[in-house]
C-alpha positions in Angstrom: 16.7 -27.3 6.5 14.1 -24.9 6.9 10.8 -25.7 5.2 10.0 -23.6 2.0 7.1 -21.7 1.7 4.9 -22.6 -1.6 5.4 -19.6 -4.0 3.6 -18.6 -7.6 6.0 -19.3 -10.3 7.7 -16.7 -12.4 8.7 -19.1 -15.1 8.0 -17.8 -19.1 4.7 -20.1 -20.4 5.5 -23.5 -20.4 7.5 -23.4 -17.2 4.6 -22.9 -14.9 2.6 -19.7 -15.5 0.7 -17.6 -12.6 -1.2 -20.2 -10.0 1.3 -22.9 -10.3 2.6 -24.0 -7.7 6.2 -24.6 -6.8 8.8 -24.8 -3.9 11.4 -22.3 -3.8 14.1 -24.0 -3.3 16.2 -23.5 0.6 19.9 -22.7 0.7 21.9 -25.9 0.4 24.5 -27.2 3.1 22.1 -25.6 6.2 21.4 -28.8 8.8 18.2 -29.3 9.8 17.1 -28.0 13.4 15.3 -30.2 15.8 11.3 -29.3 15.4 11.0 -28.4 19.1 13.9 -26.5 18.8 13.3 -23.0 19.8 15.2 -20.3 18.0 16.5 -17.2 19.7 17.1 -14.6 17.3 15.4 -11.2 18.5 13.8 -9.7 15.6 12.3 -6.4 15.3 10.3 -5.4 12.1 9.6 -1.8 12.1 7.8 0.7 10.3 8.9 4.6 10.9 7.4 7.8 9.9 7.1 9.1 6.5 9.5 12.2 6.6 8.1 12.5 3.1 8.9 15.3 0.9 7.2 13.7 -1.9 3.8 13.0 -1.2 1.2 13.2 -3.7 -1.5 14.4 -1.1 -1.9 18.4 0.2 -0.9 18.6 3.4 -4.6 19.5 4.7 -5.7 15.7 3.8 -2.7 14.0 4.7 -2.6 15.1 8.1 -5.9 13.9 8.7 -6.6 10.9 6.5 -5.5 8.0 9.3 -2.6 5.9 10.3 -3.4 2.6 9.2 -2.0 -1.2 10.0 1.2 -2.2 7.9 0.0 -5.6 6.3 3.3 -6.7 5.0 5.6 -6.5 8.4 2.1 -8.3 9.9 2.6 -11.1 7.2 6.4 -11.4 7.5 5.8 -12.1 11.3 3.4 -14.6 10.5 5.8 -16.6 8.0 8.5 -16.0 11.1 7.0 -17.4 13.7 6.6 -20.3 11.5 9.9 -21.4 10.8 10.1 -21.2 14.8 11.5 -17.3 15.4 9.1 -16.2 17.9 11.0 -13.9 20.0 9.3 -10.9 17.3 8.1 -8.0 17.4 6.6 -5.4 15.1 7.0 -1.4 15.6 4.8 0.6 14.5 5.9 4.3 14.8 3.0 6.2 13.6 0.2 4.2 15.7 2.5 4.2 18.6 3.3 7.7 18.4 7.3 7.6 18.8 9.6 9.8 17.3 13.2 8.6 16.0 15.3 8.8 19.5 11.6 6.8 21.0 12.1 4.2 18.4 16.2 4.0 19.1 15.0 4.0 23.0 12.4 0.9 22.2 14.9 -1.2 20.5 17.8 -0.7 22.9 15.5 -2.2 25.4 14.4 -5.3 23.1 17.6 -5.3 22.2 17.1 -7.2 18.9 19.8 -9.4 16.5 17.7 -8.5 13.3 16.0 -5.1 12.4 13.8 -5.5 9.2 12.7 -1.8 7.8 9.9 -1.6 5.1 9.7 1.7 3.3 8.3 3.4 0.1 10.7 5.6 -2.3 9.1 8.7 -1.2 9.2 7.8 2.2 13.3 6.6 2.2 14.2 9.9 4.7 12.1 8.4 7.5 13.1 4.9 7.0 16.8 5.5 6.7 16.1 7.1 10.3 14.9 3.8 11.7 18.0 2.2 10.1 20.0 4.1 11.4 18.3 3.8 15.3 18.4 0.2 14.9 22.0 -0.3 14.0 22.7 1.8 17.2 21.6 -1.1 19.3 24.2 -3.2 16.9 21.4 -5.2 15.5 21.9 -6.4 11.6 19.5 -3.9 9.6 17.5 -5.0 6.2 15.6 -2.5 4.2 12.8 -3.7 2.0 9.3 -2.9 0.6 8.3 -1.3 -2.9 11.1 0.8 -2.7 14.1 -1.8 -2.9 13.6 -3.4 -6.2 14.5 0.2 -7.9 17.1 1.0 -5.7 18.1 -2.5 -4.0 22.7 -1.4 -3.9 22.1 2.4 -3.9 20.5 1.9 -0.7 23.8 0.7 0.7 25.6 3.9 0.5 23.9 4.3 4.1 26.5 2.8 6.5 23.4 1.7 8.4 21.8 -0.8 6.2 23.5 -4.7 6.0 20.8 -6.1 3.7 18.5 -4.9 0.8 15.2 -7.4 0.5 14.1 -7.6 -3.0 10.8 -9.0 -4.0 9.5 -11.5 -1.3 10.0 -10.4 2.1 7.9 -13.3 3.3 10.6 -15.6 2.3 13.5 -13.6 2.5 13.5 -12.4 6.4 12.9 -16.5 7.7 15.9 -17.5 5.7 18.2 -14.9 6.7 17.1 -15.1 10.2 18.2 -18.7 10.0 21.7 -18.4 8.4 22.6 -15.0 11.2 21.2 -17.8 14.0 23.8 -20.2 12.7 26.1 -17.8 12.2 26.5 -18.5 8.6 26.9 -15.5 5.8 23.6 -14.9 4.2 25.3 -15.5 0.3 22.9 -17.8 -1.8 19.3 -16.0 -0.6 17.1 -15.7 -3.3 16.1 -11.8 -3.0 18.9 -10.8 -0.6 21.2 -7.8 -1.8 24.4 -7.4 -0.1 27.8 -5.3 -0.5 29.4 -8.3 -2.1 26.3 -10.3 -3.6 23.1 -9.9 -5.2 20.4 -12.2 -4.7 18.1 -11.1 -7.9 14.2 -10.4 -6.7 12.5 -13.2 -4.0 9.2 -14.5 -6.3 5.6 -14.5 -4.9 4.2 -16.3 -2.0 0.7 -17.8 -1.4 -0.4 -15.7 1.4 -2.9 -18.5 2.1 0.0 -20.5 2.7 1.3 -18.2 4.9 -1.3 -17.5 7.1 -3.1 -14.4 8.1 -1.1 -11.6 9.3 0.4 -11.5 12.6 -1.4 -8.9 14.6 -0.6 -9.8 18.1 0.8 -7.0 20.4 0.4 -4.2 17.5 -1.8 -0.9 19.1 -5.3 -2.2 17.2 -7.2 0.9 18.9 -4.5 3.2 17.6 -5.1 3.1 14.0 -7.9 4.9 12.3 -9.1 6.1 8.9 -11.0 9.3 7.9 -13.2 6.6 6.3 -14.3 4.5 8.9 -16.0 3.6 12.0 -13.1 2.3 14.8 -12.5 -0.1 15.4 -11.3 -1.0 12.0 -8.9 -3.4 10.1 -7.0 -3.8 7.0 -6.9 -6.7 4.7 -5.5 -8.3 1.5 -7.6 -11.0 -0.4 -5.5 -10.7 -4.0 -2.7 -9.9 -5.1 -1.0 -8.6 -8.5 -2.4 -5.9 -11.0 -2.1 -7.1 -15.0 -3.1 -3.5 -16.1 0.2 -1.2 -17.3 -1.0 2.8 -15.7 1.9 4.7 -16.5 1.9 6.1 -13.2 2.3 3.1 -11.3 5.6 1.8 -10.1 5.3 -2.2 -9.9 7.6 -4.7 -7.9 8.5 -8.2 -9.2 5.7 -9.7 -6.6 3.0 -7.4 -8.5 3.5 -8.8 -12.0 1.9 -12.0 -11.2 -2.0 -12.1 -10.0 -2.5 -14.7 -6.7 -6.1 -14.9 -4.9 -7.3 -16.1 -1.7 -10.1 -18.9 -1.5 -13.6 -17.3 -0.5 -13.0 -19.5 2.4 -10.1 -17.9 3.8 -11.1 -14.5 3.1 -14.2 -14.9 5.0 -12.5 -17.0 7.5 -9.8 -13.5 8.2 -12.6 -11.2 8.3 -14.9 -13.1 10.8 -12.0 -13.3 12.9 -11.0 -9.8 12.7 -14.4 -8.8 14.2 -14.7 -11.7 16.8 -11.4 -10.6 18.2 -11.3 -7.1 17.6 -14.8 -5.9 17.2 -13.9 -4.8 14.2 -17.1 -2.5 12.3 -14.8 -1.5 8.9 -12.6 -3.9 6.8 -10.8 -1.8 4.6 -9.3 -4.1 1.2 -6.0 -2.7 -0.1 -6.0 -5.3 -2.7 -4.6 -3.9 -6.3 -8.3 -4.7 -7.6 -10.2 -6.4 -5.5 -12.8 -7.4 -7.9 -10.4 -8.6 -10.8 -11.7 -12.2 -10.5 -15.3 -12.0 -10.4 -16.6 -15.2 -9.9 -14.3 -15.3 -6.5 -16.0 -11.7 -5.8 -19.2 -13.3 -6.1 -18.4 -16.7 -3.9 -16.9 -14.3 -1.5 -20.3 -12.9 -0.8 -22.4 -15.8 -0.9 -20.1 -17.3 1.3 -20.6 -13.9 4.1 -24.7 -14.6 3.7 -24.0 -17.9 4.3 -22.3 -17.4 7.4 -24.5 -14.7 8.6 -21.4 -12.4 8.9 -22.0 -8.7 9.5 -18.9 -6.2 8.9 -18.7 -3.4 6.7 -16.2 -3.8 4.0 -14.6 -1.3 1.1 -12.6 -2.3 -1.9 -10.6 -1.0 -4.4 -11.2 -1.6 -8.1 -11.7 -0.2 -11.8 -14.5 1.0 -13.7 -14.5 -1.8 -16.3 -14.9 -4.5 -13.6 -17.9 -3.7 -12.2 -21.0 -5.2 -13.8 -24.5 -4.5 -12.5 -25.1 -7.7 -10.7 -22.0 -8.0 -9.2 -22.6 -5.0 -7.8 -25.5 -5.9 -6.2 -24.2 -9.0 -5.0 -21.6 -7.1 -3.2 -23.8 -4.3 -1.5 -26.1 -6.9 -0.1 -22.7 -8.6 1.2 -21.7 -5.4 3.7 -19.8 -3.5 0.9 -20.3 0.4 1.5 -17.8 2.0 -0.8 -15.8 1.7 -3.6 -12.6 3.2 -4.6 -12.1 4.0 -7.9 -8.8 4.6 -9.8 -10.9 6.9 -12.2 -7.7 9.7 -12.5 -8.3 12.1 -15.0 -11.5 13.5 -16.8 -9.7 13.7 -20.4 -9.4 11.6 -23.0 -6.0 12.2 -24.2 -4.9 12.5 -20.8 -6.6 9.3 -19.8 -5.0 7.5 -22.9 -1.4 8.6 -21.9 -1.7 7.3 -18.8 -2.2 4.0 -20.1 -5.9 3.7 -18.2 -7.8 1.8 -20.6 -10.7 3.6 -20.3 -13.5 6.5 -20.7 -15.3 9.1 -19.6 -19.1 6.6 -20.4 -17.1 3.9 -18.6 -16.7 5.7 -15.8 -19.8 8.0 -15.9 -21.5 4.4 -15.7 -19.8 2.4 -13.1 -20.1 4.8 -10.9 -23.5 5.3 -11.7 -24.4 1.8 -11.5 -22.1 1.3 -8.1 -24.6 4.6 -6.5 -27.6 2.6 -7.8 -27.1 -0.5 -6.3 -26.4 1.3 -2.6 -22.3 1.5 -2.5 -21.0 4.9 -2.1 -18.3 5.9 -5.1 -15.1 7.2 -3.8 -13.0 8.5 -7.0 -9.1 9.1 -7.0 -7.7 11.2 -9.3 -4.3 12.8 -10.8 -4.0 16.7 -11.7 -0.8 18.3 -12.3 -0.1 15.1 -15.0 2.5 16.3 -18.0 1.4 19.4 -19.8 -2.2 19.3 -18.5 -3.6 22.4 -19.3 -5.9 24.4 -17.6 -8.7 23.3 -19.8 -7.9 19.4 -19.4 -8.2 20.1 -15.3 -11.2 21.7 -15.3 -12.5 18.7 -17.2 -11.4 16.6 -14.4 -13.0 18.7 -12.1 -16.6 18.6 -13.9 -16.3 15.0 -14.3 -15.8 14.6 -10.8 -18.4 16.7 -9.3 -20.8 15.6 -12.3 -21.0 11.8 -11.2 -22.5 10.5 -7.9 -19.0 10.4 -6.0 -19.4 10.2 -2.1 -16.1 11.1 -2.2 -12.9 12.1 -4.4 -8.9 12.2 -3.5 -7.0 14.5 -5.8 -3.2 13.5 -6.0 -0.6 15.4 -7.6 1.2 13.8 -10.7 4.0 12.3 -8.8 7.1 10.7 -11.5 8.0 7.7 -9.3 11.6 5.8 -10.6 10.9 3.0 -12.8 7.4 4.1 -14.2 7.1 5.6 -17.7 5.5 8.9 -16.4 9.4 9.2 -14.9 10.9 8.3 -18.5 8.4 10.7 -20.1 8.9 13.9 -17.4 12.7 13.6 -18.0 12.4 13.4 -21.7 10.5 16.5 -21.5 13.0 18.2 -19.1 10.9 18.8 -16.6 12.9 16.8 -13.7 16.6 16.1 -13.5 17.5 12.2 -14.4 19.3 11.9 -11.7 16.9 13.2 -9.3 15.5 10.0 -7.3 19.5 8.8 -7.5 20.2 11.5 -5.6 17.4 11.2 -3.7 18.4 7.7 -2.1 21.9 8.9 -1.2 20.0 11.7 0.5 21.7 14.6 -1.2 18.1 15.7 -2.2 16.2 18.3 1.0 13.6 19.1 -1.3 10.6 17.4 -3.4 11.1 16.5 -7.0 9.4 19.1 -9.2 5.8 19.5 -10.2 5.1 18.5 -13.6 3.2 22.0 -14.2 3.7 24.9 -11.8 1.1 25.0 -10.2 0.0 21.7 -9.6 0.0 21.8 -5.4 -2.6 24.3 -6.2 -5.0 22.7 -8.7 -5.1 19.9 -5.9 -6.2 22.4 -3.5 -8.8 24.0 -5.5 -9.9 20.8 -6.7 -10.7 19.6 -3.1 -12.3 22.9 -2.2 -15.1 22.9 -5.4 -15.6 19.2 -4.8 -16.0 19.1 -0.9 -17.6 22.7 -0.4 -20.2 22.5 -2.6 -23.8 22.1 -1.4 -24.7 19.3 -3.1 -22.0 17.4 -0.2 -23.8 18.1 2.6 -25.7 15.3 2.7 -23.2 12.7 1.8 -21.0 14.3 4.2 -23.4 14.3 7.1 -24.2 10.8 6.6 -20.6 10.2 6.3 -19.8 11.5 9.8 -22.7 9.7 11.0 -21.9 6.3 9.6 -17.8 6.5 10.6 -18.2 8.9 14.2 -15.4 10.6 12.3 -16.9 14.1 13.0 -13.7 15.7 14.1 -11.3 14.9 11.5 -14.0 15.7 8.7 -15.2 19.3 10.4 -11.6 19.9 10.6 -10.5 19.0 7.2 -13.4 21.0 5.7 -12.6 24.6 7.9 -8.9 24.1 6.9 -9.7 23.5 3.1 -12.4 27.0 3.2 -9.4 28.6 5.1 -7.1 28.0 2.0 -9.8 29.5 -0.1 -8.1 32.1 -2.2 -9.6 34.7 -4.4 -7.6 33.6 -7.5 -9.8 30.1 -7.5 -11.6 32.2 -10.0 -9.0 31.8 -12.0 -9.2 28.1 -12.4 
């Protein structure tokens, strides 16, 4: 029987709440293999292109933002090769540069037993691609990541796809490796969607018991951010988000919050520059500094050890007091991204934020003061935004000491109240992301005010051409070497630059 991986407990208060450990229990009637066993399965887990109609990002940005590492396949290796499946391999299209018939051509030669596919609703067209490429070799295909929990059957209308993952992948992928090497039927796999049986959502793992992710044989010197020195590396040290944006679609694994020791953190990131050279951890955490006191042990623990890396982190402006700041700048941290999103108030309060404009006017105030550069994201195009209500986003963002701002169009995503609210008020079809998944959709879901693809544009162009960035951006270049991609993303934005701006 194949050891169980600890996981955070799900279980209503009084059943064990978040941080309580418990062992998810492994498929009965399975013997036991032999320790020195080793297994044979061929496993591919692959990430594809985006083909993404529905991006939230203009395509000048997106083009030249970065391809970056894909931390969940890198964990589900990890958890793989240790219940013994070592013959794995993880295929990253983007870094490696391969089109669709380049990833059929890879797999054919690994010639795997297993294909895992991890994709994002948005990003289904791309992924349904790689599916499709890998059952071509006659491999057994599963689809997971963010995407799956919404749509976990619809997904098999594609001929191509065996298995939905729900929830865990961590868990999931080792115990269905193990029943197709024993040639059993995968029914009774917590998390597992088939034609004929649904496994409910796999719960959330310790990724401390897991280990760090696997990033053996993946192209390290291939992937690069517009933000960042190279060599650079991704990392995770938290996980779950308690806060309710209405924006924000949220999987089973997210409800729950789960943090790494200081220890561990520290241990990854030492690593990651020993063996890489690494100058630029980037944290994709939900909110890195959501427990504070771990924030702060986190970088006493890098003076302690003497550890110089530059590190970034995502967080919220009402989690951000003065001297953890400080703490934090003097431990390597150089920016910090803000999910600040809109400059109104009503606006703000309809997206569920919790917060406003003086909480965000001071964070990142207080964040500039203290020597971390502010990097602000924010949402235009929301429901019924008016002219008006964007050009107060606009001010606000250019008004504060932001090193740097993304501006996303309002996106509905299925399962988030934005979507319940934007078909309430007509303004997208129900059935729309339905539709979508069976890929009877060849066009992106509509804008939430006409011209929202164009208040992003504009918004970029008053933020980034203004004089007052020439500094910031100089230094930026400086810092990061990334002189190309920013010279280019700057003569492509003043390109766009259309004499109706005025208008806005």
């Amino acid at each position: 029987m194949r050891k169980s991986l600890p996981v955070i407990s799900t279980a209503p208060a009084g059943g064990g709440g978040c941080g309580t450990a418990v062992t998810a229990p492994a498929p009965a009637g399975r013997p036991a293999l032999p320790r020195w066993k080793q297994r044979k399965l061929r496993i591919a887990l692959v990430r594809h292109h985006d083909l993404c109609l529905n991006t939230r990002q203009i395509s000048q940005i997106q083009r030249r933002a970065g391809v970056l590492p894909h931390l969940g396949l890198g964990y589900i290796h990890t958890a793989l090769k240790t219940a013994g499946f070592h013959n794995v391999i993880q295929v990253d299209t983007p870094a490696l540069g391969l089109d669709s018939e380049g990833l059929r051509k890879l797999l054919a030669d690994f010639e795997p037993d297993l294909v895992g596919v991890s994709t994002t609703t948005p990003g289904l067209p791309g992924a349904v691609e790689a599916c499709q490429a890998a059952k071509s070799t006659g491999a057994k295909v599963i689809l997971g990541g963010p995407h799956a929990e919404v749509y976990a059957r619809e997904n098999l209308f594609h001929e191509s796809i065996d298995y939905v993952g729900v929830g865990e992948g961590i868990t999931i992928m080792p115990e269905l490796a193990e029943a197709l090497e024993q040639g059993e039927k995968p029914e009774g796999i917590r998390g597992l969607v088939t034609r004929e049986h649904d496994g409910g959502a796999a719960p959330m793992v310790n990724l401390e018991d897991v280990g760090w992710p696997e990033r053996t044989g993946l192209p390290m010197n291939n992937y690069y951010s517009i933000m960042a020195p190279r060599p650079f590396a991704t990392m995770i040290s938290s996980r779950g988000c308690p806060f309710k944006c209405s924006f924000c679609f949220k999987q089973a694994v997210d409800k729950k919050s789960m943090y790494r020791t200081p220890e561990d953190v520290v241990g990854e990131m030492a690593e990651l520059q020993k063996r890489y050279g690494v100058k630029e951890i980037m944290f994709y955490d939900d909110v890195f500094t959501l427990h504070r006191g771990r924030v702060r042990e986190i970088c006493a623990l890098i003076g302690e050890t003497g550890l110089k890396v530059r590190w970034e982190a995502p967080t919220r402006v009402d989690l951000v007091p003065v001297k953890l700041l400080e703490a934090m700048a003097g431990a390597g941290c150089v920016r910090l991204r803000f999910g600040i999103e809109h400059g109104d108030p009503d606006i703000l309060a309809r997206m569920r934020k919790e917060s406003d404009i003086a909480k965000i006017e001071r964070a990142v105030t207080d964040a500039h003061e203290a020597g971390i550069k502010g990097f602000g994201y924010f949402i235009v195009g929301w429901l019924d935004e008016s002219l008006e209500q964007f050009r107060r986003t606009l001010d606000l963002a250019c008004r504060i000491p932001l090193d740097y701002a993304s501006f996303y169009t309002a996106t509905p995503l299925p399962g988030t109240p934005l979507h319940t609210e934007s078909v309430a008020a007509g303004r997208i079809p129900a059935d729309y992301w339905d539709r979508f998944v069976r890929g009877e959709f060849d066009a992106r879901i509509g804008y939430l005010v006409p011209d929202a693809q164009r208040r992003a544009q504009i918004a970029y162009r008053r933020f980034f051409l203004r004089k007052e960035m020439v500094k910031p951006l100089v230094s930026h270049m400086a810092s990061t070497g990334q002189w190309r991609n920013t010279l280019d993303g700057l003569r492509s934005l003043a390109r766009s630059t259309s004499n109706t701006d005025r208008d806005f």
